[in-house]
TIVO-2410 file (N, C-alpha, C; in nm, 3 decimals):
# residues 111
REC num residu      c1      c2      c3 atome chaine
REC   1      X   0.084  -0.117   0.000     N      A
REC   1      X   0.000   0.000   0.000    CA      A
REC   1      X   0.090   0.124   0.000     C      A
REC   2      X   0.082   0.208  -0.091     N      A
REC   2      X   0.174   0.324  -0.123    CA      A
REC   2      X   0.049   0.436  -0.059     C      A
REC   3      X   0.153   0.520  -0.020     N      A
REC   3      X   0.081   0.659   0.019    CA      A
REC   3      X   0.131   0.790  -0.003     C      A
REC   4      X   0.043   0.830  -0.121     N      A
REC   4      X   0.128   0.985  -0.205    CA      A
REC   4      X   0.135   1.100  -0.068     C      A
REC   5      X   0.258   1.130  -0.081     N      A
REC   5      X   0.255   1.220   0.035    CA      A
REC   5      X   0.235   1.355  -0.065     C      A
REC   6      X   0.141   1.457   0.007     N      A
REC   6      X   0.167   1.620  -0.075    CA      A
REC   6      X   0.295   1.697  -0.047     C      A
REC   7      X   0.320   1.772  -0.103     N      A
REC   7      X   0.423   1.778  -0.101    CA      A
REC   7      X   0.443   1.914   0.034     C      A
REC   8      X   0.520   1.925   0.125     N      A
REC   8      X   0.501   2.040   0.189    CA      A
REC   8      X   0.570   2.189   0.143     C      A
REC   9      X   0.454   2.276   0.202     N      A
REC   9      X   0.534   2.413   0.166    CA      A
REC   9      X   0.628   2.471   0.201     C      A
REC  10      X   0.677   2.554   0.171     N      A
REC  10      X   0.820   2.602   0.243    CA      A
REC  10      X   0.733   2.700   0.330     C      A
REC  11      X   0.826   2.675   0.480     N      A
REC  11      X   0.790   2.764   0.563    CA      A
REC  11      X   0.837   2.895   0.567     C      A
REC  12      X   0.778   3.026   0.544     N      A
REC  12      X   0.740   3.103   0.525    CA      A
REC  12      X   0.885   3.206   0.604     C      A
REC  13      X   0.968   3.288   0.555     N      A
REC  13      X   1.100   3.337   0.606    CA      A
REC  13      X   1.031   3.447   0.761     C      A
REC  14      X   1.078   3.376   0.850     N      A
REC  14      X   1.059   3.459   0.968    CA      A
REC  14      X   1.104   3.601   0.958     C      A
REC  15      X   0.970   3.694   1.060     N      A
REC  15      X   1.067   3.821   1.018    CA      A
REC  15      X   1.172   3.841   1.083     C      A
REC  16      X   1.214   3.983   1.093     N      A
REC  16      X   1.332   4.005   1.131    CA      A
REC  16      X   1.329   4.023   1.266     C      A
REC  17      X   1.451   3.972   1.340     N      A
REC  17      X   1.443   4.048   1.482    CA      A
REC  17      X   1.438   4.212   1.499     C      A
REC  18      X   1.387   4.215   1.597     N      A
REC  18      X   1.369   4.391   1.615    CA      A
REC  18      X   1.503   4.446   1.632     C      A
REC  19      X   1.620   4.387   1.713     N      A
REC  19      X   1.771   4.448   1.714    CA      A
REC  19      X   1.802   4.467   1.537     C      A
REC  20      X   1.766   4.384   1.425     N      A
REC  20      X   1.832   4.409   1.283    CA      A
REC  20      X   1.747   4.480   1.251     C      A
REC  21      X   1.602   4.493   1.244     N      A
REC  21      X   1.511   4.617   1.155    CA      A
REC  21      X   1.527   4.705   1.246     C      A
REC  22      X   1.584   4.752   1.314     N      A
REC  22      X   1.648   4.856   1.423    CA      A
REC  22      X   1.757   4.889   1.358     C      A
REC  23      X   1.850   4.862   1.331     N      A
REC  23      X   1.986   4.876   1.264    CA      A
REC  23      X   1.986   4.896   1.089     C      A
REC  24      X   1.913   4.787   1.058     N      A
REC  24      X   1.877   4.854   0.942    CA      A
REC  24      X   1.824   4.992   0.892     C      A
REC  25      X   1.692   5.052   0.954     N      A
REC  25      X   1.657   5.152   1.000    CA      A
REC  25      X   1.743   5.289   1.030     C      A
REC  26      X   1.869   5.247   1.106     N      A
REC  26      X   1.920   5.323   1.159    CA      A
REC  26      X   2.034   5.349   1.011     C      A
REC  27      X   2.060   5.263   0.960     N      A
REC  27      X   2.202   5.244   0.849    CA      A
REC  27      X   2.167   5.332   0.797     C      A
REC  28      X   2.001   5.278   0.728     N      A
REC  28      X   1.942   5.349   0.601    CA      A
REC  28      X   1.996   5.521   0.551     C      A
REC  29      X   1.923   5.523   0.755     N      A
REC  29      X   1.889   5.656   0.759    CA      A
REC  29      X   2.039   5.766   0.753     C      A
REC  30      X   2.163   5.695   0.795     N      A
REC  30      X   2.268   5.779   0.817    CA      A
REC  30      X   2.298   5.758   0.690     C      A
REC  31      X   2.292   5.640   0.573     N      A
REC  31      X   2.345   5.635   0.462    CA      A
REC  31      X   2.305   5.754   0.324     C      A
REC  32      X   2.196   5.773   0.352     N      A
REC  32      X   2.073   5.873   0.256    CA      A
REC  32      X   2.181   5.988   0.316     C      A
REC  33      X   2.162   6.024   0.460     N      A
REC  33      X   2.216   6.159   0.503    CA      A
REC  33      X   2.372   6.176   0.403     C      A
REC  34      X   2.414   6.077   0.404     N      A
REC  34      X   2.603   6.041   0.391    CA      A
REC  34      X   2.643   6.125   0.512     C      A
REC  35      X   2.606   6.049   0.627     N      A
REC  35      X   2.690   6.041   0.754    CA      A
REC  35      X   2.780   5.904   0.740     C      A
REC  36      X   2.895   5.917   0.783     N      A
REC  36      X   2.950   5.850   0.815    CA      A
REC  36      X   2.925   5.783   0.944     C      A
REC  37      X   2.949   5.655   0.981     N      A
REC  37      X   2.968   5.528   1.084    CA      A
REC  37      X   3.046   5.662   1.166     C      A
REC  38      X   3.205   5.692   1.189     N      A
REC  38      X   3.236   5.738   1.236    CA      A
REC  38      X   3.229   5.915   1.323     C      A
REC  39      X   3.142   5.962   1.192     N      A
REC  39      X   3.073   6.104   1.237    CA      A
REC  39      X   2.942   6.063   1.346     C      A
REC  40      X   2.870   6.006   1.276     N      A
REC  40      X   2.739   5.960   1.392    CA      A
REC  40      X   2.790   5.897   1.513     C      A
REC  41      X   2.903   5.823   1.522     N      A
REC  41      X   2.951   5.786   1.694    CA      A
REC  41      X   2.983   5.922   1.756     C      A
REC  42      X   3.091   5.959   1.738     N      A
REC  42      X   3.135   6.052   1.763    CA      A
REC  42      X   3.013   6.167   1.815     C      A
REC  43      X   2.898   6.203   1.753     N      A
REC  43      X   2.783   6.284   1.764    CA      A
REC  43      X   2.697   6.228   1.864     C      A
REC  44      X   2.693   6.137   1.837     N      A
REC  44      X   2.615   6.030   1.945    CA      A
REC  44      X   2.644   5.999   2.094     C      A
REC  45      X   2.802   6.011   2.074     N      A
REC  45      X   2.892   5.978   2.195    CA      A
REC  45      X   2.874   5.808   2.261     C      A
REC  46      X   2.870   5.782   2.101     N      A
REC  46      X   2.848   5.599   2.100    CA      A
REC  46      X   2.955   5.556   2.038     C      A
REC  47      X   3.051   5.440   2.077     N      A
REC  47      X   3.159   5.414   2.030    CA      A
REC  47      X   3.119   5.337   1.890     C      A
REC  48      X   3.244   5.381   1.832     N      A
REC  48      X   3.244   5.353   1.672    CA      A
REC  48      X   3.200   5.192   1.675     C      A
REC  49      X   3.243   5.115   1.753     N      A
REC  49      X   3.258   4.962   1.720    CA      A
REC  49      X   3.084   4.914   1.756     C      A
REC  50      X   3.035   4.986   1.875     N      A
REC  50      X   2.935   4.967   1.894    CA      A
REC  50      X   2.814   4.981   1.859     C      A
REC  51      X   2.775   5.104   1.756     N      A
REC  51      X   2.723   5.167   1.684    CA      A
REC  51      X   2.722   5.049   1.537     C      A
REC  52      X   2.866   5.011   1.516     N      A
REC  52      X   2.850   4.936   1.411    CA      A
REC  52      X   2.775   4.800   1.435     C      A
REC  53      X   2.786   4.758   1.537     N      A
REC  53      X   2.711   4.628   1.557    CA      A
REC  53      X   2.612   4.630   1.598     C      A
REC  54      X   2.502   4.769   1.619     N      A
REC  54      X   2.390   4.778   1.626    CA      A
REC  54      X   2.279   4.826   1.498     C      A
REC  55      X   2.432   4.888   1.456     N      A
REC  55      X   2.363   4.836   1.312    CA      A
REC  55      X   2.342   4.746   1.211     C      A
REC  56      X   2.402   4.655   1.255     N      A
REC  56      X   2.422   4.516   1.158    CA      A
REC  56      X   2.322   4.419   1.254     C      A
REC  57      X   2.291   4.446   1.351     N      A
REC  57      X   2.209   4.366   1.438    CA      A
REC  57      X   2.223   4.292   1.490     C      A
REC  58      X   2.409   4.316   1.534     N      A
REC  58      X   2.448   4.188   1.646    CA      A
REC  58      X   2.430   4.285   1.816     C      A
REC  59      X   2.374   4.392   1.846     N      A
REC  59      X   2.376   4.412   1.953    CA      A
REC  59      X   2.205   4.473   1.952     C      A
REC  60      X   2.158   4.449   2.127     N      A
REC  60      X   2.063   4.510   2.143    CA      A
REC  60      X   2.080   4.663   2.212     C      A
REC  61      X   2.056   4.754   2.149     N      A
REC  61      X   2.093   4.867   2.239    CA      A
REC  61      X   1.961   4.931   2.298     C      A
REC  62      X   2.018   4.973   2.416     N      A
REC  62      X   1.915   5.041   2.485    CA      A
REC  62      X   1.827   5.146   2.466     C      A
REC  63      X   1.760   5.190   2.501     N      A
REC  63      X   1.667   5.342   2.453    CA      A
REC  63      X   1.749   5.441   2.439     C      A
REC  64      X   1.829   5.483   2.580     N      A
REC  64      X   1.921   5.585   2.561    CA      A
REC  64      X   2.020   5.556   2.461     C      A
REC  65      X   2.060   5.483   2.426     N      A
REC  65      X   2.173   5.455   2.321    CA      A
REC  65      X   2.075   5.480   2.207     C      A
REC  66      X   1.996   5.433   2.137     N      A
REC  66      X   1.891   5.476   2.034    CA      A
REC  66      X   1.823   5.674   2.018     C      A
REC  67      X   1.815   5.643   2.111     N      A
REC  67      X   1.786   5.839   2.185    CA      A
REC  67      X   1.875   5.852   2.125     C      A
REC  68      X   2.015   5.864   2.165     N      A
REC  68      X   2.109   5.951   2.101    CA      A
REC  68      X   2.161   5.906   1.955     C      A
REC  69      X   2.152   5.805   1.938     N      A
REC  69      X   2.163   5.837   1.774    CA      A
REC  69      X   2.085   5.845   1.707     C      A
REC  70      X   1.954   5.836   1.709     N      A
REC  70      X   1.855   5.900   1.633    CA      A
REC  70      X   1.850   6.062   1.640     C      A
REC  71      X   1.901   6.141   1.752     N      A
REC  71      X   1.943   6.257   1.813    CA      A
REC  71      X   2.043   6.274   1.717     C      A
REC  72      X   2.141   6.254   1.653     N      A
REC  72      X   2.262   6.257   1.608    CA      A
REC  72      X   2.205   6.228   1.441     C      A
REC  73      X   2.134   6.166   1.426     N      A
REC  73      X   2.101   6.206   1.291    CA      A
REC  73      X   1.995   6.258   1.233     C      A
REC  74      X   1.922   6.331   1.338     N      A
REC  74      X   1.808   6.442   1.324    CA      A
REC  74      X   1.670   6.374   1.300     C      A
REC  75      X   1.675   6.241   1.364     N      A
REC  75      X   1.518   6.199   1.360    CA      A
REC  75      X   1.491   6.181   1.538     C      A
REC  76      X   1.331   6.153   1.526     N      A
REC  76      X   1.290   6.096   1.662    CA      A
REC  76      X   1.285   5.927   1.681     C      A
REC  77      X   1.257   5.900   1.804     N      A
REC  77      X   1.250   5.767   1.819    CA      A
REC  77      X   1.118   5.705   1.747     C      A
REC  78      X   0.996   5.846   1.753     N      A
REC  78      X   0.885   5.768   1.658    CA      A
REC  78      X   0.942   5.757   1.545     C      A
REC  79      X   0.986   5.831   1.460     N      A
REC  79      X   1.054   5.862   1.308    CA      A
REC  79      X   1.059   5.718   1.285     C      A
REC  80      X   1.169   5.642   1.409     N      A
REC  80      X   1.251   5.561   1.370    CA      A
REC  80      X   1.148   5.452   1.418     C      A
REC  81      X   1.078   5.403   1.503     N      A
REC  81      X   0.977   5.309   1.520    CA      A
REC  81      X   0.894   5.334   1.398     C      A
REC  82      X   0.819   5.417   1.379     N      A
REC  82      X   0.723   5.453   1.259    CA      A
REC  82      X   0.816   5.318   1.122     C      A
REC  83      X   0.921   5.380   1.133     N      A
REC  83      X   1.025   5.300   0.989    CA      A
REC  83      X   1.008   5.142   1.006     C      A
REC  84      X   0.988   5.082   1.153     N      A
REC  84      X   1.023   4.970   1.200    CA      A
REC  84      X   0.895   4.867   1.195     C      A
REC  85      X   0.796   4.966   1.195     N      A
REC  85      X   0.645   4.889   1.229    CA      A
REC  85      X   0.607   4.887   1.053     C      A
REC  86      X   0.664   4.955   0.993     N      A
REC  86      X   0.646   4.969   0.823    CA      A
REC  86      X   0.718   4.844   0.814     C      A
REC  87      X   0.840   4.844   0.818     N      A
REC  87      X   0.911   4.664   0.791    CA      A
REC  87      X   0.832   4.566   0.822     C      A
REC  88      X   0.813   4.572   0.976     N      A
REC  88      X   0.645   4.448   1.007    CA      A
REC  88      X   0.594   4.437   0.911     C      A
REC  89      X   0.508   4.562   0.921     N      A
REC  89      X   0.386   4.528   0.787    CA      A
REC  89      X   0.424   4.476   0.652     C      A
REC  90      X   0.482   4.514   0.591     N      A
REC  90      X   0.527   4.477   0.479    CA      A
REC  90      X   0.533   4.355   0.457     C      A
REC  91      X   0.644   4.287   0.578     N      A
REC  91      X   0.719   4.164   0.574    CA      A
REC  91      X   0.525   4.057   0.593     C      A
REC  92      X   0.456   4.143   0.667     N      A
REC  92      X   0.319   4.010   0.721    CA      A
REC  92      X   0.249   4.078   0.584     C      A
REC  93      X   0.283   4.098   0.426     N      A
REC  93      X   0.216   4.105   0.329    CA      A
REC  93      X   0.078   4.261   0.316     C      A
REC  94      X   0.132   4.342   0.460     N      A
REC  94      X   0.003   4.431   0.425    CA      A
REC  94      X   0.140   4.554   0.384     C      A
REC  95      X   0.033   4.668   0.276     N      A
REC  95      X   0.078   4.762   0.170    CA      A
REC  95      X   0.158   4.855   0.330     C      A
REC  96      X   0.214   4.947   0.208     N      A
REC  96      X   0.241   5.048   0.331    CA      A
REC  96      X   0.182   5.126   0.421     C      A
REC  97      X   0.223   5.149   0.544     N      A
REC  97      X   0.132   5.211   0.654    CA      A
REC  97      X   0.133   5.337   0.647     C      A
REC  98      X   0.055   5.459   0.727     N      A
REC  98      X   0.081   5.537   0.739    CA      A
REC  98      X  -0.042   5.598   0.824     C      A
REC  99      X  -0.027   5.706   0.895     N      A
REC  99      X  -0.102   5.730   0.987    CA      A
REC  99      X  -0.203   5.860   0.934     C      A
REC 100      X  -0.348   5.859   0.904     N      A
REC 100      X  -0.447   5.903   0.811    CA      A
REC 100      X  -0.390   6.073   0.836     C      A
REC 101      X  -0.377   6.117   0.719     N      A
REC 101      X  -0.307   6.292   0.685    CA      A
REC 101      X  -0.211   6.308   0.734     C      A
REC 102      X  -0.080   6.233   0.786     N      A
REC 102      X   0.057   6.256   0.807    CA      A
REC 102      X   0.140   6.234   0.764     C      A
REC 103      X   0.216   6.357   0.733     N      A
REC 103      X   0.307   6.344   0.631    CA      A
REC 103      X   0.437   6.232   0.653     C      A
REC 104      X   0.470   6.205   0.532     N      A
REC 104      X   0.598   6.072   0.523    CA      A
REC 104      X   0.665   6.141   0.640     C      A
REC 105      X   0.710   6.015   0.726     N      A
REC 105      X   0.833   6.016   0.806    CA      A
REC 105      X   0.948   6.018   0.762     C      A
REC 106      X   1.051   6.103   0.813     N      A
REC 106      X   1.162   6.117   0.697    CA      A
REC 106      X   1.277   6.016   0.761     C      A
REC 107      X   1.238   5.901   0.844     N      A
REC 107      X   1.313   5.781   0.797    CA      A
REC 107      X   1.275   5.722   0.651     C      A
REC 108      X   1.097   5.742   0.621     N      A
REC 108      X   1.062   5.653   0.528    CA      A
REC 108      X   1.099   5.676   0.402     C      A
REC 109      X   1.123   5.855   0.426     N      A
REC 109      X   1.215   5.934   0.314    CA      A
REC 109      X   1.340   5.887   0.273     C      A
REC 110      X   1.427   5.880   0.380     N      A
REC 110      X   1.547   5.853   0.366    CA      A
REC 110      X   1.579   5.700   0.313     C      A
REC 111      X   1.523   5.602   0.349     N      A
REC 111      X   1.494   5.497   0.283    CA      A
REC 111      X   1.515   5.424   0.153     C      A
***
């Protein structure tokens, strides 16, 4: 007795952790500016090495550490959440978000 198995689907790419669409977010936004890795520490008063690995999404950084470099490259922490909850959505298949008559966030600008 044979039994056709169906075939299974591929499971579906998990999203991202919040430390990398955090960092991503954050890259984007200094890359559009052309800040440098090293100008934004320095502004931030976040060490160069550390800054880099929160942007690549091997570190979790804290609020205050986020405070100040979002501080350092002229957005807010909503700016930069606003950018982060847009990746969500996207990634769970719904269009882009935006909050009814407010203008683009200029992470979503910078983007």
């Amino acid at each position: 007795m044979t039994t056709s198995l169906a075939p299974v689907p591929p499971a579906p790419e998990p999203a991202p952790l919040l430390r990398q669409a955090l960092g991503d977010a954050l890259r984007d936004v200094r890359r559009t500016r052309g800040r440098t890795l090293r100008d934004v520490a320095k502004s931030s008063q976040v060490s160069l090495a550390y800054l880099s690995e929160v942007e690549r999404g091997q570190k979790e950084a804290s609020s205050e550490i986020i405070a100040a470099v979002c501080t350092a490259l002229g957005i807010t922490m909503l700016d930069l959440v606003a950018s982060v909850a847009r990746t969500y959505a996207l990634h769970e298949g719904h269009g882009p978000i935006r909050s009814a008559g407010a203008p683009p966030c200029p992470v979503a600008m910078a983007a």
